[in-house]
C-alpha positions in Angstrom: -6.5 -21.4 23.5 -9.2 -21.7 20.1 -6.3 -20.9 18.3 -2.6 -19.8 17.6 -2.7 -16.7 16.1 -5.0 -14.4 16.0 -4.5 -11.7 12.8 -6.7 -9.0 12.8 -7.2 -7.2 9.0 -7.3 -9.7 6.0 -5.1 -6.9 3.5 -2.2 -7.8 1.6 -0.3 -8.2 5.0 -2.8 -10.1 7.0 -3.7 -12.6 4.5 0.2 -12.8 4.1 0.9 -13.6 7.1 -2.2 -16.1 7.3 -1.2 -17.7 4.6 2.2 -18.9 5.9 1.1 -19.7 9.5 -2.0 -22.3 7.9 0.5 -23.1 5.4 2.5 -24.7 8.3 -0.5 -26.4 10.0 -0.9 -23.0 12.9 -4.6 -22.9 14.0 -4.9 -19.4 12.1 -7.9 -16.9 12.7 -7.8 -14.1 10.4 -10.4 -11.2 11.5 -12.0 -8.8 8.9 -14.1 -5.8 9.5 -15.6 -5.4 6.2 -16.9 -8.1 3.6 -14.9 -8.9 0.2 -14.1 -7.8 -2.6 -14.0 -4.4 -1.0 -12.3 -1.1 -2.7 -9.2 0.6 -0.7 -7.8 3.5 -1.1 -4.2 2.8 -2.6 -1.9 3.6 -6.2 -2.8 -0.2 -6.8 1.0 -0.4 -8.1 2.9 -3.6 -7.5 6.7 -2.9 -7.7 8.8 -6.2 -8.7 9.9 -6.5 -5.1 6.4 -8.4 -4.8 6.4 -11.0 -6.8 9.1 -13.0 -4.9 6.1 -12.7 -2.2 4.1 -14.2 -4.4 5.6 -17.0 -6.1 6.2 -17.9 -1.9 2.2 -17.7 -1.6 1.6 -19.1 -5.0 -0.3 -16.7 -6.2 1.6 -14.8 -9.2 -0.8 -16.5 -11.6 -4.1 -15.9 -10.0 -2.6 -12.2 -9.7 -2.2 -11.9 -13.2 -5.5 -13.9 -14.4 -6.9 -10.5 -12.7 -7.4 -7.6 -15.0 -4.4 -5.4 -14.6 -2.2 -3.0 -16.3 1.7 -3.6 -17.3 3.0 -0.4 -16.6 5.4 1.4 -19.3 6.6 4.4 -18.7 6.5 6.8 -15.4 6.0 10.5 -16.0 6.8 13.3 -13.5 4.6 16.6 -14.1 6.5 19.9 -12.1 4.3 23.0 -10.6 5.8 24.4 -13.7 4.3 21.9 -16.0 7.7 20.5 -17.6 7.6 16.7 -17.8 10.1 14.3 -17.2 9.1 11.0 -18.8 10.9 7.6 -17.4 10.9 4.5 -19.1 9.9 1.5 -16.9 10.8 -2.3 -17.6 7.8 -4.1 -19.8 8.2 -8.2 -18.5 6.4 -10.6 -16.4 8.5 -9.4 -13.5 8.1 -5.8 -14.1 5.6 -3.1 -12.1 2.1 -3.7 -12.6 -1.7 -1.9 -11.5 -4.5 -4.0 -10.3 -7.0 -2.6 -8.0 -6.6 -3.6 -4.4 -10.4 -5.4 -4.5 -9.1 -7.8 -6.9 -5.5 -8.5 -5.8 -6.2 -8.8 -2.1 -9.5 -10.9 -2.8 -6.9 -13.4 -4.4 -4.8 -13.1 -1.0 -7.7 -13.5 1.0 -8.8 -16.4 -0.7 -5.1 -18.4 -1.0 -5.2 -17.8 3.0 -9.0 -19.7 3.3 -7.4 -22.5 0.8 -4.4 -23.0 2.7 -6.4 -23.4 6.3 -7.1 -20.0 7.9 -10.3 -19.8 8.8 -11.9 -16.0 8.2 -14.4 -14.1 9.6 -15.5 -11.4 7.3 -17.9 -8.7 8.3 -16.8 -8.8 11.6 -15.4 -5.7 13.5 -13.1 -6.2 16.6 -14.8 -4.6 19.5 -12.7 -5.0 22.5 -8.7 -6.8 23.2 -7.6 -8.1 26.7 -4.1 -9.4 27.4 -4.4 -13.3 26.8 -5.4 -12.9 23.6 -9.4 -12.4 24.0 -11.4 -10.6 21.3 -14.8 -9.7 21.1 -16.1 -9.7 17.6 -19.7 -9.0 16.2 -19.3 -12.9 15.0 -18.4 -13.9 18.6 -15.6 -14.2 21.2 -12.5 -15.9 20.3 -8.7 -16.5 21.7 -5.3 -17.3 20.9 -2.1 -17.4 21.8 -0.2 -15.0 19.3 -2.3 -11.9 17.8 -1.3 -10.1 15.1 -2.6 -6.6 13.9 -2.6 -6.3 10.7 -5.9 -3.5 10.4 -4.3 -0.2 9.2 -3.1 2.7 9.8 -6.0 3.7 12.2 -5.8 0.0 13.6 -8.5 -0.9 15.7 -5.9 -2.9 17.9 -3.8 -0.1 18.5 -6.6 1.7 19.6 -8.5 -0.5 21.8 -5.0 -1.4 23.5 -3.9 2.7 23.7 -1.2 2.2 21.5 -2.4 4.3 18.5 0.1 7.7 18.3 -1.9 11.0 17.7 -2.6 11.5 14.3 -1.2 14.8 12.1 -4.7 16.4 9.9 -1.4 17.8 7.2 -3.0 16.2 4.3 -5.9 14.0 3.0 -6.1 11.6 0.1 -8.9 10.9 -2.1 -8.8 8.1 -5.0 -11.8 7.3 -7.2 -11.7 5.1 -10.3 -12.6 6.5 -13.6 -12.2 5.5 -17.8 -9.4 5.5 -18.8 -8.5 8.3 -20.9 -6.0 7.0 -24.0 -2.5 9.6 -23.0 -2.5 7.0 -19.6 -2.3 3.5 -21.5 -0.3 1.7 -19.3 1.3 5.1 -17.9 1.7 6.2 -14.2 1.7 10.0 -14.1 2.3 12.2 -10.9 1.6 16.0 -10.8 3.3 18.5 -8.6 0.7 20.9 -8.3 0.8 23.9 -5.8 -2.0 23.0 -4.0 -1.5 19.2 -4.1 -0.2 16.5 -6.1 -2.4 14.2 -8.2 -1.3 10.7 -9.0 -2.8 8.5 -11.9 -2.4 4.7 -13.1 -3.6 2.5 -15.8 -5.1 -0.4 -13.5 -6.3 -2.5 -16.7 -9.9 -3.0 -17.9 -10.1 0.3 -19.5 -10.2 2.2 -15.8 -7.4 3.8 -14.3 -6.8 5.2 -10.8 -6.8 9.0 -10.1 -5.7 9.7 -6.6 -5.3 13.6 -4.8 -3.6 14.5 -1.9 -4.2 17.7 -0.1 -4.5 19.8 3.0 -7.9 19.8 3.8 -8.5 23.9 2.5 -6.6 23.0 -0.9 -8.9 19.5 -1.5 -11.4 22.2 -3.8 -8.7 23.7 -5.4 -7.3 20.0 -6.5 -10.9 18.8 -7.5 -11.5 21.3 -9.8 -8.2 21.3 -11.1 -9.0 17.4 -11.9 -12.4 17.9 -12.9 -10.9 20.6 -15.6 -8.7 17.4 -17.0 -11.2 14.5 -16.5 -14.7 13.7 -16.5 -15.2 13.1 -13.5 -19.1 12.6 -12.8 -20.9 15.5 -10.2 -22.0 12.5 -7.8 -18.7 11.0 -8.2 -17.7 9.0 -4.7 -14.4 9.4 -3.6 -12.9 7.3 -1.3 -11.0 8.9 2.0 -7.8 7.9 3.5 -6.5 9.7 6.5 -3.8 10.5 8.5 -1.6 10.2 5.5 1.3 10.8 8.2 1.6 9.1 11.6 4.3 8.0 14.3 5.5 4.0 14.3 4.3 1.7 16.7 7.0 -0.7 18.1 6.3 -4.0 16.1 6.3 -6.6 19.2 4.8 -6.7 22.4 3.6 -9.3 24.7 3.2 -11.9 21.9 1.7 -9.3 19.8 3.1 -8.1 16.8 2.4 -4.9 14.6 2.3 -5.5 11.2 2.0 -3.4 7.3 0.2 0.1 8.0 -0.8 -0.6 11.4 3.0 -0.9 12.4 4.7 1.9 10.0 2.6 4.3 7.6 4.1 5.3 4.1 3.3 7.1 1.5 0.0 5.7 0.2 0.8 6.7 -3.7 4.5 6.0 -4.0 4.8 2.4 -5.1 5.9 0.9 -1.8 2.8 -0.2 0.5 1.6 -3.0 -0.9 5.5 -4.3 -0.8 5.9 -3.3 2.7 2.1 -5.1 3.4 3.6 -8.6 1.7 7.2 -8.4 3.2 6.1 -7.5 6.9 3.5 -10.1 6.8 5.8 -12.9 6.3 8.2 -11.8 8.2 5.8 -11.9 11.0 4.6 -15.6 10.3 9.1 -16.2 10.0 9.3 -15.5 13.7 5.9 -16.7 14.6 6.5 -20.0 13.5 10.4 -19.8 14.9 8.9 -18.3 18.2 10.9 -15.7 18.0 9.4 -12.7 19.0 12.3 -10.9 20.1 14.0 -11.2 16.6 11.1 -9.4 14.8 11.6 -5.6 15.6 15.6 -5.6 14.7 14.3 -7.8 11.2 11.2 -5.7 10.8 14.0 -1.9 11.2 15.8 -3.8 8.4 13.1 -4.2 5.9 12.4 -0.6 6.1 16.0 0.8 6.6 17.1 2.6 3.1 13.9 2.8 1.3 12.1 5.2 3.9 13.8 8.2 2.4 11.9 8.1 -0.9 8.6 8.4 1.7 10.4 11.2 3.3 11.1 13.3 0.2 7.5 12.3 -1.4 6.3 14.0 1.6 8.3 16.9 1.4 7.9 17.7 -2.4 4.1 17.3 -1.7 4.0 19.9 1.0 6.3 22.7 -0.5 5.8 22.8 -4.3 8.9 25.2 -4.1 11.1 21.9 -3.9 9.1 19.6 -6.1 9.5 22.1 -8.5 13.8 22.2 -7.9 13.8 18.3 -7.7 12.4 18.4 -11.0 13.9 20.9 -12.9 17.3 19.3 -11.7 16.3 15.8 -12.8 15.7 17.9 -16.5 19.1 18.8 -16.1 20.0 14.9 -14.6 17.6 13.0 -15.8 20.0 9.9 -13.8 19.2 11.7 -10.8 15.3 10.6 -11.1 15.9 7.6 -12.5 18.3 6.6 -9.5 15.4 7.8 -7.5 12.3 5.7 -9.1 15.1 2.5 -9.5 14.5 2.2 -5.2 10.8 1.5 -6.0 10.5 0.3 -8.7 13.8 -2.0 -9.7 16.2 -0.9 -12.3 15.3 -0.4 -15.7 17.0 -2.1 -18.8 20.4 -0.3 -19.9 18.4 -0.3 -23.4 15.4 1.2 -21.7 17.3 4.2 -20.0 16.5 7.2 -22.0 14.5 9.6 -20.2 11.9 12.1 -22.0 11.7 15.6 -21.7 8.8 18.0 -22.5 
């Protein structure tokens, strides 16, 4: 075998997982499709649950040398319009937004510095059993692959693992000036044709992202264009399905890793954590050769926190109950705050206070 372990995708969970199979002398090939710094369509939020990762990978301080945003203060927007404001812990250790082509740039590069060799610009065109790949840079093998490409992953596919895709919803993102009300401020709008999410991401930009069934994606557009300048030739970027069924995380010394294995939410604070956690978990049992530990371990990471996905989902396709999770939260304000606390860590007992308007 050329190698190891193959990974295919160099995001936040291929690099990841790179990163700790070089880091432990593994002949590691990690496979990209595109060239970097690319964009990617994500909230560009990093909860605290990520920075553990990172001090692992050493990378916390080339993460914050990148300009980013310390985020503040959360704000929920109902179809009604009444606003629930939530403070969020300001601190070293507390939720940041950077945009994905700088933050996984610096994971891509601490996996080349720790041994990985990459292969950038180079698409996987056919899988067999051994591990073979066919690239457009050139056949390779290993002994262990790893997909790590997405949630339309080109592994699944070429190995006719990839479930059917649902067409509920689509999400578009698009970076624009910041305007001065989202200074260091996530916002999410219940709308009822959609929901729109926003971020300060640092550098005077923020993130505006919309998700939509396809016949509501005008409606949403217009209703952003009405709050933002958003230029006429403005490119947004696409992310789709939004939705999808798991694929099992191990097979035949192959394992499923990030979006490829599990989609989430792309807008709720928890993919990029999910991206770093599942990566090195795979390298754990890569490097412990054991494969048939890393489904019951990967269940566990997820186990407790998919609910939040679940009712993100829900409150995005019937307004009617983003509407009652929202007035109730005016009514409990603990009730939200118990609710953002699973993504996001707890906030300061001197922090608590929620704002209403």
């Amino acid at each position: 075998m050329d190698y190891d372990v193959a990974i295919i995708g160099a995001g936040p969970a291929g690099s990841t997982c790179a990163a700790f199979c070089a880091q432990a002398g593994w002949r590691t090939l990690l496979i990209e499709k595109s060239r970097f710094p690319r964009d990617k369509v994500c909230g560009d939020c990093l909860n605290p649950a990520c920075w553990p990762i990172l001090d692992r990978l050493e990378a916390t301080d080339r993460v914050r040398a990148q300009p980013h945003a310390q985020l503040a203060e959360v704000a929920f927007v109902s179809p009604r319009g009444r606003t629930l404001h939530l403070p969020l812990a300001v601190s070293e250790r507390g939720e940041i937004a950077i945009p994905r082509r700088l933050f996984d740039a610096v994971l891509l590069d601490r996996a080349r510095e720790l041994g990985a060799e990459v292969h950038e610009d180079a698409p996987l065109m056919a899988v067999k059993k051994g591990w073979h790949l066919q690239t457009t840079r050139g056949d390779f093998s290993a002994r262990f692959l790893v997909a790590a490409d997405g949630r339309n992953s080109t592994v699944a596919r070429l190995l006719g693992l990839l479930p059917a895709a649902t067409k509920d919803r689509i999400g578009l993102q698009i970076h624009l000036p910041r305007p001065p009300e989202m200074q260091q401020r996530i916002a999410m709008h219940f709308l009822p044709f959609g929901y729109c999410g926003m971020s300060d991401v640092g550098d005077g930009q923020f993130n505006l992202c919309l998700v939509a069934q396809p016949a509501h994606l005008p409606d949403l557009k217009a209703w952003a264009g009405s709050r933002f300048t958003v230029p006429a030739d403005a490119a947004w970027r696409t992310i789709a399905p939004l939705s999808r069924a798991p694929i099992s995380p191990v097979l035949d010394h192959l394992l499923v890793i990030g979006d490829a294995a599990r989609v989430v939410e792309p807008f709720t604070g928890e993919g990029i954590y999910y991206a770093l956690a599942s990566g090195e978990l795979a390298a754990r049992h890569l490097l412990a050769k054991d494969l048939r530990g890393f489904a019951p371990a990967h269940a566990q990471l997820y186990r407790g926190r998919l609910w939040i996905n679940q009712l993100a989902r829900a409150a995005v396709l019937r307004p009617w109950l983003a509407n009652g999770i929202l007035e109730f939260a005016h009514l409990y304000p603990r009730a939200l705050q118990f609710l953002t606390s699973k993504v996001i860590g707890p906030v300061a007992r001197s922090e608590r206070t929620a704002r209403i308007a």
